[in-house]
Backbone bond lengths (Angstrom), bond angles and torsions (degrees), N, CA, C in turn:
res aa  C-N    CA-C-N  psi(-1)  N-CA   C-N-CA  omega(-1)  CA-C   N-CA-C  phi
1 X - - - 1.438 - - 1.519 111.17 -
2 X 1.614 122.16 -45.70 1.352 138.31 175.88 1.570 101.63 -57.49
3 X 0.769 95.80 -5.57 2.113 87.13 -169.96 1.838 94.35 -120.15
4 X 0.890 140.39 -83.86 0.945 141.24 143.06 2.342 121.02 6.68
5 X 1.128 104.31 -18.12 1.033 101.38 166.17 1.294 114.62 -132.89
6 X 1.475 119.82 -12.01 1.816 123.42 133.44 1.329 127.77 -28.78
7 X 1.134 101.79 -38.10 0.978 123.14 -173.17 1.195 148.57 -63.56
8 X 1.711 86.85 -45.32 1.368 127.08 -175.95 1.550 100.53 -79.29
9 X 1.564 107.49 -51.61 1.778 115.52 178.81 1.733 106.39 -75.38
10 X 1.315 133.37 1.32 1.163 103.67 175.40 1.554 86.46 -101.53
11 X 1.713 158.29 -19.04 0.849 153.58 -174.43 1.815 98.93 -85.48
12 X 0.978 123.99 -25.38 1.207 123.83 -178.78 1.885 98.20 -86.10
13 X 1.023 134.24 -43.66 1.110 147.25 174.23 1.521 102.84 -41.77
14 X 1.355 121.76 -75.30 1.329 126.51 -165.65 1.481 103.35 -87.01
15 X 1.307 133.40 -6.95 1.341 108.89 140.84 1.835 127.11 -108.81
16 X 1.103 87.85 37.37 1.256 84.94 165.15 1.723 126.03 61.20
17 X 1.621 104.86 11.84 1.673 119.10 177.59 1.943 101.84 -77.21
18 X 0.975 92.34 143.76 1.791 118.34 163.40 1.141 97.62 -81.71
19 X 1.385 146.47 97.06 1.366 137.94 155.37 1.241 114.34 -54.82
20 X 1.531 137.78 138.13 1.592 129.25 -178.67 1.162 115.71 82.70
21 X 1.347 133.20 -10.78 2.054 130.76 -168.06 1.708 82.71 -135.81
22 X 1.179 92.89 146.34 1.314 131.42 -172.41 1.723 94.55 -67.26
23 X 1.473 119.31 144.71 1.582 103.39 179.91 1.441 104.77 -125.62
24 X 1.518 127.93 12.80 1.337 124.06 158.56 1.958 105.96 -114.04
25 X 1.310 120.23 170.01 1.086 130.63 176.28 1.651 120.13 -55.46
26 X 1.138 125.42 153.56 2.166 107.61 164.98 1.193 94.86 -60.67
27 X 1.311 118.25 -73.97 1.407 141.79 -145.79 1.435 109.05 -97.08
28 X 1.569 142.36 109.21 1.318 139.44 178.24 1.876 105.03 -82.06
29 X 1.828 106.81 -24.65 1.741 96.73 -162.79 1.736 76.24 -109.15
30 X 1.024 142.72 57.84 1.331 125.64 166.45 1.642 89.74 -87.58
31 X 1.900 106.63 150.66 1.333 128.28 168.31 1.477 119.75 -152.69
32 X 1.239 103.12 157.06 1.574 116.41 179.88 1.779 116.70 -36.00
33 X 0.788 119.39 148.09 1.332 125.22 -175.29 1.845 108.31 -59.03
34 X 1.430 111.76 139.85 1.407 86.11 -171.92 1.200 142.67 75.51
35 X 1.667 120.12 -7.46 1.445 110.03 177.16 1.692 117.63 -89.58
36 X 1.181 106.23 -11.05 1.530 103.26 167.10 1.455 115.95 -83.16
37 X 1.470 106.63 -8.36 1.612 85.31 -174.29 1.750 103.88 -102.78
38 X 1.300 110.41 -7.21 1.385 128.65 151.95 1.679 125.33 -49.96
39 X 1.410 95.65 -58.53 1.680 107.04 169.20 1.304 122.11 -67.20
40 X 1.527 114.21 -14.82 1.764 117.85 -164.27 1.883 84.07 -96.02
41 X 1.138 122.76 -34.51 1.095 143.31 -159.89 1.832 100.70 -68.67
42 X 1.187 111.08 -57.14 1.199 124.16 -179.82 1.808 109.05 -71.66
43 X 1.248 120.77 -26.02 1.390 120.70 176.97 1.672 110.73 -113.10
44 X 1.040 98.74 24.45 1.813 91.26 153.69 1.111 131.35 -105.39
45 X 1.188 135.78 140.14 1.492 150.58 -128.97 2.016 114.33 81.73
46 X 1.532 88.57 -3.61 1.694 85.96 -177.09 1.996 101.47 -71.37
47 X 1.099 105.53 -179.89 1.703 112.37 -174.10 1.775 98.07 -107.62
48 X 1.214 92.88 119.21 1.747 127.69 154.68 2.000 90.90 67.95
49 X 1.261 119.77 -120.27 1.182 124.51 -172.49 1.505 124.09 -46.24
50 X 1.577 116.09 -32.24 0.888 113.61 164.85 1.536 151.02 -41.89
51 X 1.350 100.31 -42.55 1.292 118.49 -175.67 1.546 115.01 -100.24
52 X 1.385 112.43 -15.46 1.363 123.83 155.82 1.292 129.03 -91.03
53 X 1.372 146.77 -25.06 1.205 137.57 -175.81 1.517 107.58 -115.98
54 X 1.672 118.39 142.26 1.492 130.04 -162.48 1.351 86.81 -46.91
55 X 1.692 113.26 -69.32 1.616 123.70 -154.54 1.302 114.02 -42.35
56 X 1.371 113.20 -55.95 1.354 130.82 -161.32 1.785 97.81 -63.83
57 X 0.954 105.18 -52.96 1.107 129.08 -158.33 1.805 97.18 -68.39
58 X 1.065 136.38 -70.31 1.212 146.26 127.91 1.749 112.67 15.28
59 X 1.097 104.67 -71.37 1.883 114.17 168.34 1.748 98.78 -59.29
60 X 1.267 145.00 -67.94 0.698 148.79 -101.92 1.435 94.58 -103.87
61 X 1.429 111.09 -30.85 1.415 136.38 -172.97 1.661 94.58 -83.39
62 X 1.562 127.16 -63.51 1.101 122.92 -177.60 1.699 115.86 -47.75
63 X 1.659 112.31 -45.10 1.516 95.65 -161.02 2.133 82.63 -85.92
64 X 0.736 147.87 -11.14 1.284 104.25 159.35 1.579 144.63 -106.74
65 X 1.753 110.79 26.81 1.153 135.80 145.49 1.600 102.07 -56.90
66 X 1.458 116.26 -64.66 1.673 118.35 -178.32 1.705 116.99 -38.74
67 X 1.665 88.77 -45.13 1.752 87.92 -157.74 1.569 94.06 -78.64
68 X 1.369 139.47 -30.11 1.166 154.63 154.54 1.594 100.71 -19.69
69 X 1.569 110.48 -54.33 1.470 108.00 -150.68 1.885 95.81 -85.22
70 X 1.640 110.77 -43.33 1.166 110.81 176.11 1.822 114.58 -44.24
71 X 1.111 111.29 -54.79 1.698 136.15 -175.92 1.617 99.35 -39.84
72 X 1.595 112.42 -55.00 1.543 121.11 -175.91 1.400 87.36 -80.31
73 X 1.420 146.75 -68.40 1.333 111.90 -167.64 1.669 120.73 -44.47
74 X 1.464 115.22 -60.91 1.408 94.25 -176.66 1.318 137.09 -89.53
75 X 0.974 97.43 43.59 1.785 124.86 156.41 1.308 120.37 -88.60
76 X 1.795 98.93 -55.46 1.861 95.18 163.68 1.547 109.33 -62.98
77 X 0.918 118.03 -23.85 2.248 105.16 179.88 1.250 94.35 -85.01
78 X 1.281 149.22 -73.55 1.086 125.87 173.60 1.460 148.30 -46.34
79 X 1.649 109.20 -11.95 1.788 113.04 133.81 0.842 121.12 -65.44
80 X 1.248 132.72 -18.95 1.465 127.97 -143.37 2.025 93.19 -108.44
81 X 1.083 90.66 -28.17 1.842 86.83 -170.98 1.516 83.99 -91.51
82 X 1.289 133.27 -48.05 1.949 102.58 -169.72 1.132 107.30 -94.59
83 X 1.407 129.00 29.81 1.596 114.47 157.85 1.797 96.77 -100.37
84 X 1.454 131.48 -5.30 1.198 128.86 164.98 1.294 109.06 -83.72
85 X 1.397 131.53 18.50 1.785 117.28 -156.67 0.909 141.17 -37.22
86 X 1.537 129.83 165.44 1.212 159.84 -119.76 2.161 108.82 -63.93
């Protein structure tokens, strides 16, 4: 039995296993308190699924944070080229 659980910790040792603790998470979609009702919050007025369902709603919120971010970038290049003018 004594050898046999040497065993176990020097194979657990060199790879690096937790013997006894769980080695993935409970929960993979766990989140902050409130962020869905934040995100539902931010996508209402969207049309039909959007503004009702987390997922949908969720995408809907992401691609227009993106297009948001593109929009402010080329605003700074386009200050940026006519304050050098023509």
């Amino acid at each position: 039995m004594r050898t046999e659980r040497v065993a176990r910790a020097r194979i657990a040792a060199v790879f690096e296993i937790h013997l006894g603790e769980e080695t993935c998470p409970e929960s993979t979609r766990n989140q902050p308190p409130g962020l869905r009702k934040k995100t539902l919050e931010q996508a209402s007025g969207y049309f039909l699924t959007k503004s009702k369902l987390y997922r949908a709603a969720q995408e809907a919120v992401e691609l227009q944070s993106a297009a948001e971010m593109r929009a402010r970038s080329q605003r700074a290049v386009n200050r940026a080229s006519s304050a050098c003018g023509p």
